[in-house]
Each structure stands twice: as structure tokens, then as C-alpha cells.
C-alpha positions in Angstrom: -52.5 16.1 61.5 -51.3 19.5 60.2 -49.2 21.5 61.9 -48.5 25.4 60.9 -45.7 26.3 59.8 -44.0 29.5 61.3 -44.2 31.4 58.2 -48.2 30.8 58.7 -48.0 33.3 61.8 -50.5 36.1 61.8 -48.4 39.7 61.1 -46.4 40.8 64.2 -46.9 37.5 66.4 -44.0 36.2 67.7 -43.2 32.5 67.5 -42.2 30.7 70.5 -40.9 27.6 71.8 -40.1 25.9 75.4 -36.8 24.2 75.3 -36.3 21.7 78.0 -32.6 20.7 79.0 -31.8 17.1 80.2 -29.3 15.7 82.5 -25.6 17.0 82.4 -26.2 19.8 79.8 -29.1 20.9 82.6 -26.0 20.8 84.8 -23.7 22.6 82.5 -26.0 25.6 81.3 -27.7 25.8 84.8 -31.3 26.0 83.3 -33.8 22.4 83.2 -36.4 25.1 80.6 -36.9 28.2 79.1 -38.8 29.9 76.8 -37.6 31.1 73.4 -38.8 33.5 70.8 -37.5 32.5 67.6 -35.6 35.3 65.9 -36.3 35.8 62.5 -34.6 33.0 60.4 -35.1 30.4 63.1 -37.5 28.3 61.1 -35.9 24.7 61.8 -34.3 22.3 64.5 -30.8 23.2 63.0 -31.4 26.7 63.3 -32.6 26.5 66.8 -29.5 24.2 67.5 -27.4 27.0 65.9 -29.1 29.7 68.0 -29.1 28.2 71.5 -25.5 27.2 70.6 -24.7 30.6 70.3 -27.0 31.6 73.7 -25.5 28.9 75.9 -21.2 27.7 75.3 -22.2 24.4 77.0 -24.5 23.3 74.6 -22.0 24.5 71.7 -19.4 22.3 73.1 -21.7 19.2 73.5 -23.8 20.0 70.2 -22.7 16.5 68.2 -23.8 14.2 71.7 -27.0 15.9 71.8 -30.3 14.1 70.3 -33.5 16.6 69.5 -36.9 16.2 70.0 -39.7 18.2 69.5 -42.8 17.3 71.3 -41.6 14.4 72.6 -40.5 11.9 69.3 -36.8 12.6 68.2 -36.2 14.7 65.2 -33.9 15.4 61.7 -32.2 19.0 62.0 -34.7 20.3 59.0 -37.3 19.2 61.3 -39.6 22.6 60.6 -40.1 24.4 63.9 -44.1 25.5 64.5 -45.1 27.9 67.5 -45.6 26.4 70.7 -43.5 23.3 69.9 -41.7 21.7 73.0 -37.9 21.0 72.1 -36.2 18.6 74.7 -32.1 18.6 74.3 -31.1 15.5 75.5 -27.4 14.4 76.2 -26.0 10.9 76.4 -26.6 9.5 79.7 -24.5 7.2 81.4 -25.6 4.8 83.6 -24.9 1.6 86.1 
């Protein structure tokens, strides 16, 4: 399967991605989704990781617990980013 990569857009289209936030970051930023369009340099996990970091201080401070996946298998932080992707930030969970 190929899938585009963001500097594949058409002229003037926006790329964006649904970010889904798991357990206590959910709790900590106060949001379970949202939608994101990428600013322009966001081409990658790590620059996602780097730009919700600077949207939301909660994810910032949990950054190295986090694991990234984007639509739905866990990814490296040069993971390319493709419009439409689903990103899922999920925190160590803790259990009994």
C-alpha cells in the first residue's frame, strides 16, 4: 500500500490529522480528540510530538512515557505523517 506523503498535497490544501489522547494524558489535557492542521514543517511523528508539546504543557511534561501510533500500529518519531492519519498518544497505564 502507498500512502501520500504530505508534500504530495494538491496547492492550498491543508493537511490534517485526528489526534486521539488516552487515559491520564486525556485527564491532564482535558481533551480524549481533536483535529489538527499541520503547520507547515509538520511532516513527521516527531514534529507532531514537538507541536502538540508546545499546544498542550501536559503532554510536554509526559513526552518520554508516551508511545505513538498512527492508525492504530505504534510508530518511530520519523514516521512520515500523511493527511487524514489518526495519531493515538498513549501513556503508561497502570493497572491491578
Amino acid at each position: 500500500m502507498v500512502v501520500p506523503c504530505l508534500q504530495d498535497r494538491p496547492e492550498g490544501q491543508t493537511p490534517r490529522v485526528r489526534v486521539l489522547y488516552f487515559a491520564g494524558l486525556r485527564d491532564a489535557i482535558g481533551l480524549a480528540e481533536e483535529a489538527i492542521e499541520l503547520p507547515p514543517g509538520v511532516h513527521t511523528v516527531a514534529a507532531l510530538a514537538e507541536h502538540l508539546a508546545m499546544r498542550h504543557r501536559a503532554f510536554a511534561d509526559r513526552r518520554s512515557h508516551v508511545r505513538i501510533a498512527r492508525n492504530e500500529a505504534f510508530v518511530v518519531d520519523d514516521e512520515p505523517l500523511a493527511d487524514g492519519d489518526v495519531i493515538a498518544l498513549i501513556p503508561p497505564v497502570a493497572g491491578g
